[in-house]
N, C-alpha and C positions, 0 to 999 in steps of 0.2 A: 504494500500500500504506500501511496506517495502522498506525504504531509507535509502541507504548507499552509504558512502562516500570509495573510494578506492583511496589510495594515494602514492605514492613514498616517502619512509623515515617514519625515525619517528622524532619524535618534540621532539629537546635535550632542545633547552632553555628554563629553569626553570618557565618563567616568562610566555610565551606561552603555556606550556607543563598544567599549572595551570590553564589557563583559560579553554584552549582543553576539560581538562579531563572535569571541572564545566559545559562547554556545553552540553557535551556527555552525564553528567549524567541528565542534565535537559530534552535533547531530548530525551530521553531513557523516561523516565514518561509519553511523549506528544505524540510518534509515535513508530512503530516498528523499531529501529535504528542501525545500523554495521557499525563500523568502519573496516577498512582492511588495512593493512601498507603492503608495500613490502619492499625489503630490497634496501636501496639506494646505487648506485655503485659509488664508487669514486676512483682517479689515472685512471679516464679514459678521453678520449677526453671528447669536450661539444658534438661531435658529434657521437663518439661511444656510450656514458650513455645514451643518449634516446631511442635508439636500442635495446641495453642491458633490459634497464629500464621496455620496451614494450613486453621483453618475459617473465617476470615475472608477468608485468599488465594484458596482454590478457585473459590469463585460469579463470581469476576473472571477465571478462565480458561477460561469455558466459552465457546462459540459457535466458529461460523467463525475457522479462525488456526491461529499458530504459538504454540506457548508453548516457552519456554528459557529456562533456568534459569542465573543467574549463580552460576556456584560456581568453587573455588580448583581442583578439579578437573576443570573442563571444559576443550575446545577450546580452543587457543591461537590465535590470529589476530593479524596485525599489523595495522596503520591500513588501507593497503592490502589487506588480506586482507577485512578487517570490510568495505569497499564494495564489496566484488566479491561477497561473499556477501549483502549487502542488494540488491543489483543482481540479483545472480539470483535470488532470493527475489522480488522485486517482476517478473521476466520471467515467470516460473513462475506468477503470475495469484494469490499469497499475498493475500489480505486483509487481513490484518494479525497484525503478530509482536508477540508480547508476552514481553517480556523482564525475569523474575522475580526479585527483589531480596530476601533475607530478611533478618532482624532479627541482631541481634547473634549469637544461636548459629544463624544458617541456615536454612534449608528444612527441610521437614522430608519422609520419604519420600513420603508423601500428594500434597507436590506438585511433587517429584523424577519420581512415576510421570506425573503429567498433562503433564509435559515432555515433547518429544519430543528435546530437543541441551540442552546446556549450553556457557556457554562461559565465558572464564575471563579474567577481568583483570590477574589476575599469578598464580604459583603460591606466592604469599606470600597470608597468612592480611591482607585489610586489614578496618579497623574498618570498619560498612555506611554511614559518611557518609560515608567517603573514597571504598567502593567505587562510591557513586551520584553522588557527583562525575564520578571518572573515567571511567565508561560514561557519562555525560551528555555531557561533552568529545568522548569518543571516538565516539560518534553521530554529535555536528556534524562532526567531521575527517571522518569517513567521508561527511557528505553532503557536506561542501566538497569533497572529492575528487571525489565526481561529479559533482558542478554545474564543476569546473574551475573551483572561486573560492581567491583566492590566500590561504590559512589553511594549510595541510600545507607542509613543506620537505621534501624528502628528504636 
């Protein structure tokens, strides 16, 4: 199964932008992996950029796959929960999940409906470079879990 992450912006802070890439490169050895950035709009309302934001995102979630949406509202899952549902998703003959990242104010419904789950990284509101930090992290933990390579503790 091929997993990719599609997201609004790209990641300016140096500090974030470092960890990102060391994810990317470790998920990239464990699974077939894509990143995809859109271009993030600003000087617009909080209500116009998700609109805006959503006709850039959509043409990236068409074809064969899963699309899920990361929201503060979605599905809760632990380390262990996230590889047992990437495990059955990939038993289930998935082609690939793409898992939807929006910009500072969110998704917007447009591509809330082409979702089919969302899931959730905390039920705390985090700014979108911390949230694509810790979904990047928490991908690789989940494939280190499955691969049984020593990165998770319990």
């Amino acid at each position: 199964m091929k997993l990719s992450v599609v997201a609004v912006g790209r990641v300016r802070d140096s500090a974030y932008r470092t960890l990102c890439d060391d994810y990317q490169r470790r998920l990239e050895r464990l699974c077939r992996f894509s990143l995809t950035e859109t271009r993030e709009l600003r000087g617009r309302t909080p209500e116009q950029t998700p609109r805006l934001e959503a006709e850039r995102l959509l043409p990236r979630l068409e074809g064969p796959g899963l699309n899920v949406a990361m929201d503060e509202g979605g599905r809760s899952l632990t380390s262990e929960g996230l590889a047992q549902w990437l495990e059955q998703l990939a038993s289930r003959g998935t082609r690939e999940l793409r898992l939807v990242v929006g910009g500072a104010y969110g998704l917007d419904a447009a591509v809330r409906k082409r979702c089919s789950d969302s899931l959730s990284l905390s039920p705390m509101t985090l700014p979108h470079e911390l949230a694509r930090t810790v979904l990047l992290e928490q991908l690789y933990r989940a494939h280190t879990i499955l691969a049984r390579l020593p990165y998770h503790h319990r």
